[in-house]
PQR file with spaces between the fields and no chain letter, atoms N, CA, C, O and H, PARSE charges and radii, in Angstrom:
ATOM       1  N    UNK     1      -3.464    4.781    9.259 -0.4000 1.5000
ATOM       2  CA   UNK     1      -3.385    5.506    8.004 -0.0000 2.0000
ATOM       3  C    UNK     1      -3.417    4.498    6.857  0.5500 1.7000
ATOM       4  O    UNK     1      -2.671    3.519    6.827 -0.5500 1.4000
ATOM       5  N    UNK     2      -4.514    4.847    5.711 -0.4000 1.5000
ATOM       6  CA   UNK     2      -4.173    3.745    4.802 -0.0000 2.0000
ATOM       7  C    UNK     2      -2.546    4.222    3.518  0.5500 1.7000
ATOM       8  O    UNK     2      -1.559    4.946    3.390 -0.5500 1.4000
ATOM       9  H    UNK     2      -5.120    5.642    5.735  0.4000 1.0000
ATOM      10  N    UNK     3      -3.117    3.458    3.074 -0.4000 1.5000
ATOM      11  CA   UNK     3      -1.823    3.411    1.789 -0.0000 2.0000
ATOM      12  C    UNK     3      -2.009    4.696    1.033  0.5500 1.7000
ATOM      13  O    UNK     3      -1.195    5.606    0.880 -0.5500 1.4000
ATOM      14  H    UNK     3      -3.919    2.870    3.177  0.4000 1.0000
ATOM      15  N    UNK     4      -2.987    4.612    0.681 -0.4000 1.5000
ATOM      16  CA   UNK     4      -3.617    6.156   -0.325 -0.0000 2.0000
ATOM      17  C    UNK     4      -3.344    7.333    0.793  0.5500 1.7000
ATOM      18  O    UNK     4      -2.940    8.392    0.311 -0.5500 1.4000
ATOM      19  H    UNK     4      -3.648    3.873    0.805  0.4000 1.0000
ATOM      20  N    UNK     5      -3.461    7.304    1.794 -0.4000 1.5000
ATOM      21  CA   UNK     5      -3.313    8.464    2.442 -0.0000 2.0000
ATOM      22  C    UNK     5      -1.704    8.700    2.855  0.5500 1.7000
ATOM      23  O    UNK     5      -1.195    9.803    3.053 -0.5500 1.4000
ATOM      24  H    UNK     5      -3.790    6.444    2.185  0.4000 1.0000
ATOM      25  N    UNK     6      -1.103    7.558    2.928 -0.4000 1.5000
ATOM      26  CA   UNK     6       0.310    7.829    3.393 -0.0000 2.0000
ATOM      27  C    UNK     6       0.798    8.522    2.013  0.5500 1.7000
ATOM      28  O    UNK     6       1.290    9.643    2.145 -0.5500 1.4000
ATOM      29  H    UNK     6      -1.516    6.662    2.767  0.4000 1.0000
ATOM      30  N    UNK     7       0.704    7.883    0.446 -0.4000 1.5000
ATOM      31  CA   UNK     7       1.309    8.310   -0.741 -0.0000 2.0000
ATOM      32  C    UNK     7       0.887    9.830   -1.056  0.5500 1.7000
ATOM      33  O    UNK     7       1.575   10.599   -1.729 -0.5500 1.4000
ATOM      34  H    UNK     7       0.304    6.972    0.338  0.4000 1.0000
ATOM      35  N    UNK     8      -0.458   10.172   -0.416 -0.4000 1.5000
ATOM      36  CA   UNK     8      -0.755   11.611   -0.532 -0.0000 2.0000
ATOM      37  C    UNK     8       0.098   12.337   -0.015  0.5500 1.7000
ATOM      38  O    UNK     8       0.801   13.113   -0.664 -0.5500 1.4000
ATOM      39  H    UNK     8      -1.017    9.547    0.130  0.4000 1.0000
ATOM      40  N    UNK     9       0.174   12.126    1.701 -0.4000 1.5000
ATOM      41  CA   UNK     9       0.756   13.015    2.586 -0.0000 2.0000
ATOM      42  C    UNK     9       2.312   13.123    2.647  0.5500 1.7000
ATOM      43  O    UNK     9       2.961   13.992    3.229 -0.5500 1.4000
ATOM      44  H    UNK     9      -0.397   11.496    2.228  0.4000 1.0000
ATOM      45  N    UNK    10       2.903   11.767    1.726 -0.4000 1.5000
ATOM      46  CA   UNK    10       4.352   12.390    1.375 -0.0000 2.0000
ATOM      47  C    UNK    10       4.648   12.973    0.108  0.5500 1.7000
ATOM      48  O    UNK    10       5.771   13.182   -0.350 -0.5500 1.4000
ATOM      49  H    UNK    10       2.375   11.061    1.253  0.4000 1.0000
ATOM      50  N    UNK    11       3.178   13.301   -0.595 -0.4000 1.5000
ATOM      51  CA   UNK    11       3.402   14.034   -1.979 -0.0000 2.0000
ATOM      52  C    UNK    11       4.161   13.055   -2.785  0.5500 1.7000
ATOM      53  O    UNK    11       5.281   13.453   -3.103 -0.5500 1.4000
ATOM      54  H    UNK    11       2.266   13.131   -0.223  0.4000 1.0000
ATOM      55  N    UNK    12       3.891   12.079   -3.124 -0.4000 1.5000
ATOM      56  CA   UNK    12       3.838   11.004   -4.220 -0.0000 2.0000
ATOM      57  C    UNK    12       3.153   11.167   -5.232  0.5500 1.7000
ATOM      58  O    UNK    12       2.287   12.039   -5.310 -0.5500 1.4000
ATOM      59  H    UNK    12       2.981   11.756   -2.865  0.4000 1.0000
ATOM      60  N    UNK    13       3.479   10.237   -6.289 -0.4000 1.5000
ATOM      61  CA   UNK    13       2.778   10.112   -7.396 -0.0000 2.0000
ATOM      62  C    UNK    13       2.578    8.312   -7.217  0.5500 1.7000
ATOM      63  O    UNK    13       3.461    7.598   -6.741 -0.5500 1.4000
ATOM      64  H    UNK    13       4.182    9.529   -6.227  0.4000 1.0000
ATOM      65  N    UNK    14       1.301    7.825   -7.684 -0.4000 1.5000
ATOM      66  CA   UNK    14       1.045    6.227   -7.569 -0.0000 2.0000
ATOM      67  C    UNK    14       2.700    5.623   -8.472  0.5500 1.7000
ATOM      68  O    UNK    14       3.189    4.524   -8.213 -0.5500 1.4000
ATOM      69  H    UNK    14       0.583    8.404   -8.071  0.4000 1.0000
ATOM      70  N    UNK    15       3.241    6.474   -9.365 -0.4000 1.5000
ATOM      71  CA   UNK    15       4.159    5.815  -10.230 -0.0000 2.0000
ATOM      72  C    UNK    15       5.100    5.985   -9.022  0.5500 1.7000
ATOM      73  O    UNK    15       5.802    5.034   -8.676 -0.5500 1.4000
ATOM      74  H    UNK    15       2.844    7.367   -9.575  0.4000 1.0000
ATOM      75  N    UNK    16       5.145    7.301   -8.291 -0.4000 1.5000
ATOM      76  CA   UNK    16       6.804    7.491   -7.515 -0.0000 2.0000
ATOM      77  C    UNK    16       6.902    6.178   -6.200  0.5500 1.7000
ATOM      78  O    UNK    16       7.922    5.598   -5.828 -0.5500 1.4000
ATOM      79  H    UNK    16       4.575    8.073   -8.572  0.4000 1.0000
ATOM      80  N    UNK    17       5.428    5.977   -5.681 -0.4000 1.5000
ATOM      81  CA   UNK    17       5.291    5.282   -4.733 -0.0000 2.0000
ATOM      82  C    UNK    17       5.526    4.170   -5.535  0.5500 1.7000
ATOM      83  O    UNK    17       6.498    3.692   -4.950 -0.5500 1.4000
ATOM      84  H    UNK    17       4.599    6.447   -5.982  0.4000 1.0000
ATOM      85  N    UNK    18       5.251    3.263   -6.688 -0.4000 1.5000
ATOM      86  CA   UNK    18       5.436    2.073   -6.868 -0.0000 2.0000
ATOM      87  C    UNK    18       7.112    1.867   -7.464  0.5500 1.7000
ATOM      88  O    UNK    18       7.383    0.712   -7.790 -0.5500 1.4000
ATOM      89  H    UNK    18       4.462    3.651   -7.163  0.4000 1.0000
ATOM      90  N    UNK    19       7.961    2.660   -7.582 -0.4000 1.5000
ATOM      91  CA   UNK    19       9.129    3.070   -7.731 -0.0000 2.0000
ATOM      92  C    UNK    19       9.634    2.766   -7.087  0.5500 1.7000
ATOM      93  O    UNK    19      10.468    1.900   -7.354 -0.5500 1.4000
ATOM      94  H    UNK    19       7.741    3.599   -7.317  0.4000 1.0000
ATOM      95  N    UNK    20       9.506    3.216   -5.880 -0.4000 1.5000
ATOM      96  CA   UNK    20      10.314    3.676   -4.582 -0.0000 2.0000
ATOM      97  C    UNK    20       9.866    1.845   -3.470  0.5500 1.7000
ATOM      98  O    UNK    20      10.653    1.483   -2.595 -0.5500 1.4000
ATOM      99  H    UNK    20       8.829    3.919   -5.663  0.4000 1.0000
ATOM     100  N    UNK    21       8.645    1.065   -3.766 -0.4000 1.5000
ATOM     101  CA   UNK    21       8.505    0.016   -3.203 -0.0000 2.0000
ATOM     102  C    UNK    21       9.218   -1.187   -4.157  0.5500 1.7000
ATOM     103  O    UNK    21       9.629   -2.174   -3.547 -0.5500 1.4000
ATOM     104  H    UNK    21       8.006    1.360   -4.476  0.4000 1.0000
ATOM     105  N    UNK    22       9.372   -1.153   -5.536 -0.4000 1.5000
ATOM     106  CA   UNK    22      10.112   -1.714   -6.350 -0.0000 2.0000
ATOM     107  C    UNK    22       9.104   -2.760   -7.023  0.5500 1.7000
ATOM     108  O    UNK    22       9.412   -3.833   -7.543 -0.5500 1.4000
ATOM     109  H    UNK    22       9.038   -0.351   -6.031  0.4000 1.0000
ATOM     110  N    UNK    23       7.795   -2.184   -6.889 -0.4000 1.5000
ATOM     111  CA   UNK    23       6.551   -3.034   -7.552 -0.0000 2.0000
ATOM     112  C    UNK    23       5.602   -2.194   -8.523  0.5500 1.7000
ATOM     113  O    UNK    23       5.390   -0.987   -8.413 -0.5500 1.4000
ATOM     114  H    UNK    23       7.545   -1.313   -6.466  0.4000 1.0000
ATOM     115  N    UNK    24       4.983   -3.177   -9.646 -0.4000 1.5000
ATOM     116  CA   UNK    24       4.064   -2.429  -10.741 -0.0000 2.0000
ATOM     117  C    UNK    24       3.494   -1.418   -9.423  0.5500 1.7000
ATOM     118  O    UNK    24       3.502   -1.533   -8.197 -0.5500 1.4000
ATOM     119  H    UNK    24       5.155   -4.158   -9.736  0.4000 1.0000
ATOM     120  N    UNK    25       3.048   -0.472  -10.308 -0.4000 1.5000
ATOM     121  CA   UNK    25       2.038    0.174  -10.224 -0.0000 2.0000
ATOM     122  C    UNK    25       1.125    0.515  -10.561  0.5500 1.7000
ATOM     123  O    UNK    25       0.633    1.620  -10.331 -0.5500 1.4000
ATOM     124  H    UNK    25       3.041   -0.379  -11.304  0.4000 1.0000
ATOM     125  N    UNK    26       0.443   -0.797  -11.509 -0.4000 1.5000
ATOM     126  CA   UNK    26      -0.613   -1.294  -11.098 -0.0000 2.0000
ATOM     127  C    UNK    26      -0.966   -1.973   -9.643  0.5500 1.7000
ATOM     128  O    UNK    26      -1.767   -1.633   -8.773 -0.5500 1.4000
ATOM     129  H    UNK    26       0.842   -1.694  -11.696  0.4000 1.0000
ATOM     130  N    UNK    27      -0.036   -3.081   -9.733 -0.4000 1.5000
ATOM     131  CA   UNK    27      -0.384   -3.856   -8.050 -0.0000 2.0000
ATOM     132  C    UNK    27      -0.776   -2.559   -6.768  0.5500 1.7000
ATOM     133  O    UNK    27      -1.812   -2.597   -6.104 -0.5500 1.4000
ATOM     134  H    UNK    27       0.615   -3.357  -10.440  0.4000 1.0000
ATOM     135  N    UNK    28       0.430   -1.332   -6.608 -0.4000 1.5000
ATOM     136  CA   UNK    28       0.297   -0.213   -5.312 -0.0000 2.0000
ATOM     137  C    UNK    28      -0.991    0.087   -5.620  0.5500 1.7000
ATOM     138  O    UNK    28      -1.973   -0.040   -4.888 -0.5500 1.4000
ATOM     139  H    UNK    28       1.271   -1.301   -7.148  0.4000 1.0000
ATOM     140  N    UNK    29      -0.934    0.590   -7.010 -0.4000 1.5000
ATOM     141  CA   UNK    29      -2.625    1.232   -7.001 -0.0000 2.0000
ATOM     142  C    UNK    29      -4.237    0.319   -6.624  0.5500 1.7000
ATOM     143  O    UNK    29      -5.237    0.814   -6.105 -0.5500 1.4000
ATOM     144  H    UNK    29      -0.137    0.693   -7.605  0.4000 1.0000
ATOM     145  N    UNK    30      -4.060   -0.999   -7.044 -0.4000 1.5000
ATOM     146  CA   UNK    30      -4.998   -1.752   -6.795 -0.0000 2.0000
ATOM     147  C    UNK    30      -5.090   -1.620   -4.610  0.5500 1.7000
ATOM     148  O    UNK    30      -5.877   -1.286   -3.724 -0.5500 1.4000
ATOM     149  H    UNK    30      -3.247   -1.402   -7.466  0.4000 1.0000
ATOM     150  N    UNK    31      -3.754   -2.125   -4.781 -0.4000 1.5000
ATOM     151  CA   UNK    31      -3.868   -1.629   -3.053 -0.0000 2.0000
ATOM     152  C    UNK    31      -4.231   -0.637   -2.164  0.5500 1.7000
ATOM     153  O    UNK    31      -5.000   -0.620   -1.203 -0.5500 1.4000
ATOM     154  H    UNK    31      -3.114   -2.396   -5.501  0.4000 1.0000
ATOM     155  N    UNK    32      -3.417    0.304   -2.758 -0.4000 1.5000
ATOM     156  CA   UNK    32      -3.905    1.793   -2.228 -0.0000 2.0000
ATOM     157  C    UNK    32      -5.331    1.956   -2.382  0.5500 1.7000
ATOM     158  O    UNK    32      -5.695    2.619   -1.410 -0.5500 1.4000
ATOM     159  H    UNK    32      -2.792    0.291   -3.539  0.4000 1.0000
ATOM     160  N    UNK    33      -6.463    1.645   -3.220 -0.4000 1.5000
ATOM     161  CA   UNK    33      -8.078    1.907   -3.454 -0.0000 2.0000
ATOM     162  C    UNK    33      -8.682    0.347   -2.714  0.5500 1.7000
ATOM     163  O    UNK    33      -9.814   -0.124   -2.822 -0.5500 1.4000
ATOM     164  H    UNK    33      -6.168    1.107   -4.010  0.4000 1.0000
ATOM     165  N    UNK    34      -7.712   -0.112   -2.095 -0.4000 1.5000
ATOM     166  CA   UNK    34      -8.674   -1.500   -1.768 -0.0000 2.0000
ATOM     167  C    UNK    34      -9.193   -2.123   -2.453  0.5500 1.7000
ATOM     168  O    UNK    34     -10.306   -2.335   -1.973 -0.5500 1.4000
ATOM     169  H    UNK    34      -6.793    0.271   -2.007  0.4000 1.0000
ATOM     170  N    UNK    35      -9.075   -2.641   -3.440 -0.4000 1.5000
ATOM     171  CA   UNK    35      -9.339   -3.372   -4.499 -0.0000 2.0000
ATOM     172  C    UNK    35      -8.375   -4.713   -4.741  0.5500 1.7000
ATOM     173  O    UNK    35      -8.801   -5.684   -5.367 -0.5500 1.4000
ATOM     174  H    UNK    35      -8.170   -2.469   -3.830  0.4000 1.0000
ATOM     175  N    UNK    36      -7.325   -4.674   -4.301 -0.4000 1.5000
ATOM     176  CA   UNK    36      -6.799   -6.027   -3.833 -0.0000 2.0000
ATOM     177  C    UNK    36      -5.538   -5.757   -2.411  0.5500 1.7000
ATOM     178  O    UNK    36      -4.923   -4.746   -2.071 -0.5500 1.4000
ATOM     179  H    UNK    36      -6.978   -3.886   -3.793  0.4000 1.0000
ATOM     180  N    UNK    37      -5.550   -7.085   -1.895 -0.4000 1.5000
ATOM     181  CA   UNK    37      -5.094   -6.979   -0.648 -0.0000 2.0000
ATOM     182  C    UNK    37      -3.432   -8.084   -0.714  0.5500 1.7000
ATOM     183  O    UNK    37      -3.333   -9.303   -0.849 -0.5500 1.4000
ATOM     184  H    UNK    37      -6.049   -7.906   -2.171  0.4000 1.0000
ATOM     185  N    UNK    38      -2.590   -7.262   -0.591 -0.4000 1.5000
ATOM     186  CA   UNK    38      -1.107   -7.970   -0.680 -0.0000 2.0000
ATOM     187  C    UNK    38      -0.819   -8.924   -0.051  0.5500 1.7000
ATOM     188  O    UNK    38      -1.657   -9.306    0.765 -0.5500 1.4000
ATOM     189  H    UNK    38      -2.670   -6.271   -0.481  0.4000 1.0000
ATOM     190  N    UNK    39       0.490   -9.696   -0.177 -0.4000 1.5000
ATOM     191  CA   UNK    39       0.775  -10.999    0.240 -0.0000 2.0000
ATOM     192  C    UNK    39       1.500  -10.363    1.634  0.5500 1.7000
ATOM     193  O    UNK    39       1.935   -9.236    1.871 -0.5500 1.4000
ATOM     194  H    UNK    39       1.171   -9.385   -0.841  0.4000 1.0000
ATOM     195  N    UNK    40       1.446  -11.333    2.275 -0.4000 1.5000
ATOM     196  CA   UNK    40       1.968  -10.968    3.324 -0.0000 2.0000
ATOM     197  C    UNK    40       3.580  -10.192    3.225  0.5500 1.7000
ATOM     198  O    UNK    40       3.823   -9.066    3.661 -0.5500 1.4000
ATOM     199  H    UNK    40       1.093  -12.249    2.083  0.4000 1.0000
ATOM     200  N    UNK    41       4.202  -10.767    2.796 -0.4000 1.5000
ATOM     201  CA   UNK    41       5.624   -9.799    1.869 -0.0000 2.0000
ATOM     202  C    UNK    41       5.558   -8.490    1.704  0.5500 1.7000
ATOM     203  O    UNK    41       6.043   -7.535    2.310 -0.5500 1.4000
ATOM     204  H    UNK    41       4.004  -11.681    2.442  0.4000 1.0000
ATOM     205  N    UNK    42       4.889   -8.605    0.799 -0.4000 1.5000
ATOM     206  CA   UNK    42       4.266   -7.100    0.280 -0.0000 2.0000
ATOM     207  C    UNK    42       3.866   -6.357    1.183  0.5500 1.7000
ATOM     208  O    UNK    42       4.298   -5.219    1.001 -0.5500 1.4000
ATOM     209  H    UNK    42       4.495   -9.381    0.306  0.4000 1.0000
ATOM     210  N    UNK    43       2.952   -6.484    2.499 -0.4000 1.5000
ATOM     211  CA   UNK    43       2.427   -5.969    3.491 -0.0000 2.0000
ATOM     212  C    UNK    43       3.425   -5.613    4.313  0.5500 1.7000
ATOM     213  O    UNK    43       3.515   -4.465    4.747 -0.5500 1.4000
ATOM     214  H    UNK    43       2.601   -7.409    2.648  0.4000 1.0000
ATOM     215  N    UNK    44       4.179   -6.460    4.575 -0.4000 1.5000
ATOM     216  CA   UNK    44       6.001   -5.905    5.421 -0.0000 2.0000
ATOM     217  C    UNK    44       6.315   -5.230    4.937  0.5500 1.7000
ATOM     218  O    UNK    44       6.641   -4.134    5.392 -0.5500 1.4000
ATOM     219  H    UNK    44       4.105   -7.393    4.222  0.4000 1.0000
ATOM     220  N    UNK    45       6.368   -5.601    3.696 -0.4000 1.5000
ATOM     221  CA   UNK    45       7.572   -4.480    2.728 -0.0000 2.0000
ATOM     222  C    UNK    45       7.013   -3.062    2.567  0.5500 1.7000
ATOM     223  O    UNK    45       7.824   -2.137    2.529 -0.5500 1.4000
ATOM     224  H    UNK    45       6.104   -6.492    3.327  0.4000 1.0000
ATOM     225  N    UNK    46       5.229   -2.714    2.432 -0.4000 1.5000
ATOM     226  CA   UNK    46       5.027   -1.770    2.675 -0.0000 2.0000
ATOM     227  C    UNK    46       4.936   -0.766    3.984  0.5500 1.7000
ATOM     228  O    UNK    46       5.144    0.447    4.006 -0.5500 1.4000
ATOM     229  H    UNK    46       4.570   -3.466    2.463  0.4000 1.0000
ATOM     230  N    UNK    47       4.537   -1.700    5.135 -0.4000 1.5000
ATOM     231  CA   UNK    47       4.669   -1.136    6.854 -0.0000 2.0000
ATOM     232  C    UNK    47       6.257   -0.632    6.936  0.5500 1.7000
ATOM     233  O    UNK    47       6.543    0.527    7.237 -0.5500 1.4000
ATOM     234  H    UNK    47       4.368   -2.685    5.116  0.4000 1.0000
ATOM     235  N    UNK    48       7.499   -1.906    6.552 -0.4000 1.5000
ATOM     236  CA   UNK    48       8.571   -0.952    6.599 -0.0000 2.0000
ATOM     237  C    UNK    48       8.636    0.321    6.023  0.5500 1.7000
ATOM     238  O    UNK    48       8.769    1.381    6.634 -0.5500 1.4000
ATOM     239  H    UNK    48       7.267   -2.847    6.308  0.4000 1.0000
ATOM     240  N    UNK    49       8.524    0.145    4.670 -0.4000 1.5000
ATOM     241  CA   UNK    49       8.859    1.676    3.683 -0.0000 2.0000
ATOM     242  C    UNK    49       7.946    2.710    4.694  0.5500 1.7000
ATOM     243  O    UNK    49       8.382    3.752    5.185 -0.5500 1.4000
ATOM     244  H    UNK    49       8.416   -0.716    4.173  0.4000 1.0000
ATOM     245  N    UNK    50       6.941    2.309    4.830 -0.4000 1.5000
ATOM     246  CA   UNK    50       6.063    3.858    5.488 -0.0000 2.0000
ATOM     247  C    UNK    50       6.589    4.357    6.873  0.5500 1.7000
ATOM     248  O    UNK    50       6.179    5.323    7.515 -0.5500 1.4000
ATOM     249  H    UNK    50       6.587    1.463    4.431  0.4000 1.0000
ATOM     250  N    UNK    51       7.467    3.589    7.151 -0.4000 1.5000
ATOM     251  CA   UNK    51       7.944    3.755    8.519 -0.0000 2.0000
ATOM     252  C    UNK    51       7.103    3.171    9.622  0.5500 1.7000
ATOM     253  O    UNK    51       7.458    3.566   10.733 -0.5500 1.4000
ATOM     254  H    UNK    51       7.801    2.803    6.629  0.4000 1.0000
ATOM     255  N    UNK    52       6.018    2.284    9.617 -0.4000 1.5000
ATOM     256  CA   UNK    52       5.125    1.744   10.393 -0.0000 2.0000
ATOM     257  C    UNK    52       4.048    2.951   10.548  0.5500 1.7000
ATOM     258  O    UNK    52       3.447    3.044   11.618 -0.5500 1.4000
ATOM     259  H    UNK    52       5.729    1.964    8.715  0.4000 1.0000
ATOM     260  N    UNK    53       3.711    4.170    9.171 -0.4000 1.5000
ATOM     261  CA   UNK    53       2.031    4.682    9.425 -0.0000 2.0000
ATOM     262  C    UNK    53       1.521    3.909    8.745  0.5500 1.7000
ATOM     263  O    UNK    53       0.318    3.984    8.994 -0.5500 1.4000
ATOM     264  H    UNK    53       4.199    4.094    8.301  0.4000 1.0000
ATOM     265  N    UNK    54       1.737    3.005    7.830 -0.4000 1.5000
ATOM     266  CA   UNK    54       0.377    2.053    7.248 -0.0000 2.0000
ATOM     267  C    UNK    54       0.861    0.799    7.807  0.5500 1.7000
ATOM     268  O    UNK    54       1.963    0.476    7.364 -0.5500 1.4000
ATOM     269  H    UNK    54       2.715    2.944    7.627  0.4000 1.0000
ATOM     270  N    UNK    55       0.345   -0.007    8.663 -0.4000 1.5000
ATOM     271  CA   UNK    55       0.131   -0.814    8.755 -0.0000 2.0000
ATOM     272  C    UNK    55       0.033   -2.308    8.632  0.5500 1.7000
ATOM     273  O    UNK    55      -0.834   -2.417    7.765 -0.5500 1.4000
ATOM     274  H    UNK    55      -0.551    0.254    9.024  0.4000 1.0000
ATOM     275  N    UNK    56       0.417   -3.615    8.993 -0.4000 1.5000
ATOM     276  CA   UNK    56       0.076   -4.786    8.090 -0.0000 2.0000
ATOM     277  C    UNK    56      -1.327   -4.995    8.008  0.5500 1.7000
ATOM     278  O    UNK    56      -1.977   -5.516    7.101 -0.5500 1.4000
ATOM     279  H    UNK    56       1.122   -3.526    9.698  0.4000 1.0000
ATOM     280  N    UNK    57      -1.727   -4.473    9.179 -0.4000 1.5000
ATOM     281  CA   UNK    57      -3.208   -4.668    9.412 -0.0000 2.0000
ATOM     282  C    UNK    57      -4.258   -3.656    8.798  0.5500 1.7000
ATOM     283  O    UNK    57      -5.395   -4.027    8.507 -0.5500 1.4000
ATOM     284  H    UNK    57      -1.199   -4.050    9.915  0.4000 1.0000
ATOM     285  N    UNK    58      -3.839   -2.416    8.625 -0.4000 1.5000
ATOM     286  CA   UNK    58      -4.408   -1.691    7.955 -0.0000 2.0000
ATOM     287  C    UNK    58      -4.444   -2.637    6.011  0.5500 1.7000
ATOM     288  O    UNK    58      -5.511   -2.626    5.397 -0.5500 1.4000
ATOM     289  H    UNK    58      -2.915   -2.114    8.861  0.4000 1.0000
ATOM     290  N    UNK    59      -3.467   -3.167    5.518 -0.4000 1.5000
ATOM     291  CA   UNK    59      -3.574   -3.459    4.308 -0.0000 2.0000
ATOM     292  C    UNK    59      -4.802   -4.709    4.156  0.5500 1.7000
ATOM     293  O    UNK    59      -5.528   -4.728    3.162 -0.5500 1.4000
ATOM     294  H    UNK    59      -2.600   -3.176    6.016  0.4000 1.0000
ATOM     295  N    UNK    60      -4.940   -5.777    5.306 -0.4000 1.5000
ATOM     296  CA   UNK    60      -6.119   -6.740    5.242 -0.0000 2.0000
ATOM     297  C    UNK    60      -7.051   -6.082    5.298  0.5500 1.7000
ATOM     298  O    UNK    60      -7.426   -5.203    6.073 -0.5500 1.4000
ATOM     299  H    UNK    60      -4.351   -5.762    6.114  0.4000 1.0000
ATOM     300  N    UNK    61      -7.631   -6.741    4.026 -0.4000 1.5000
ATOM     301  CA   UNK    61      -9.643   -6.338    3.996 -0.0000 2.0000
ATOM     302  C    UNK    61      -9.987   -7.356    4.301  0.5500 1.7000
ATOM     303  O    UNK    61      -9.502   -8.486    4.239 -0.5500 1.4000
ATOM     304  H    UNK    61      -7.327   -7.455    3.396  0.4000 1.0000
ATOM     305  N    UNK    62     -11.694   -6.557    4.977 -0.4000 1.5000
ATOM     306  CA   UNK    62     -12.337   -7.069    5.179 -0.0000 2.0000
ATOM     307  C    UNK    62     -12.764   -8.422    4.297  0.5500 1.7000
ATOM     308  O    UNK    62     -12.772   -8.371    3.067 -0.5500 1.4000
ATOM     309  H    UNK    62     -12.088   -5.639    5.027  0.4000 1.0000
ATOM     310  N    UNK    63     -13.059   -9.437    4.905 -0.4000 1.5000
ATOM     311  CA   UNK    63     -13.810  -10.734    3.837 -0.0000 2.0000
ATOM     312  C    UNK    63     -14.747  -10.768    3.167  0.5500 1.7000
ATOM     313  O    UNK    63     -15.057  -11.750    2.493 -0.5500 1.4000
ATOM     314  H    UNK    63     -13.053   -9.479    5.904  0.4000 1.0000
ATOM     315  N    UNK    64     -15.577   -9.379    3.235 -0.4000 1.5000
ATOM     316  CA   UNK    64     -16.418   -9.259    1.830 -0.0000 2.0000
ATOM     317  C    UNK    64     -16.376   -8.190    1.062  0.5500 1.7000
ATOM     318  O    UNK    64     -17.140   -7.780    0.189 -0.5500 1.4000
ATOM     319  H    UNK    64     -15.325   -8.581    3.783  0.4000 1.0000
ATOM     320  N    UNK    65     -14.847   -7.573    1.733 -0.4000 1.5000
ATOM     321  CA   UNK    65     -14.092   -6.730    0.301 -0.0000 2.0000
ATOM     322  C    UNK    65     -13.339   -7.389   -0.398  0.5500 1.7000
ATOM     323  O    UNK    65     -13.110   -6.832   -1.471 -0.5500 1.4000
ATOM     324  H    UNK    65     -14.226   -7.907    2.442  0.4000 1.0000
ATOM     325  N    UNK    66     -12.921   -8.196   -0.283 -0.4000 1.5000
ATOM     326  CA   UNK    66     -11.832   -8.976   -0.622 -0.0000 2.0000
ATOM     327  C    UNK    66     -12.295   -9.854   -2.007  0.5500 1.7000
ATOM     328  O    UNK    66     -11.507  -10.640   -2.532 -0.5500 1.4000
ATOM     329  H    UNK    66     -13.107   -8.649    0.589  0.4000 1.0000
C-alpha cells in the first residue's frame, strides 16, 4: 500500500496525516505523490505509524524517479 493510499483509507487529510507523523506537510505530501523519497528515519517512522501497510520499501523510488 502506498502512503497516499494508506492517508485515504484512514480518511485523513494531507494536514491530519502530517500532524499525526509530527512533520511539514509539505515533506508527507511530496512523499505521498512520489515526488521525493524520505530518509531512512522518516521511512520507520512512517511503516511504524501505518502499522506496517506502507512499507520502508514501498517509500524507495525507483532511481529514475528519484
Amino acid at each position: 500500500m502506498t502512503l497516499l493510499e494508506h492517508i485515504k483509507a484512514k480518511g485523513l487529510t494531507m494536514p491530519e496525516a502530517a500532524a499525526q507523523l509530527d512533520e511539514a506537510e509539505s515533506t508527507i505530501r511530496k512523499i505521498a505523490y512520489r515526488q521525493r523519497q524520505p530518509s531512512l528515519p522518516l521511512a520507520v517512522k512512517i511503516a511504524a505509524w501505518s502499522d506496517g501497510a506502507v512499507t520502508e520499501a514501498e517509500l524507495i523510488l525507483a532511481e529514475d524517479a528519484a
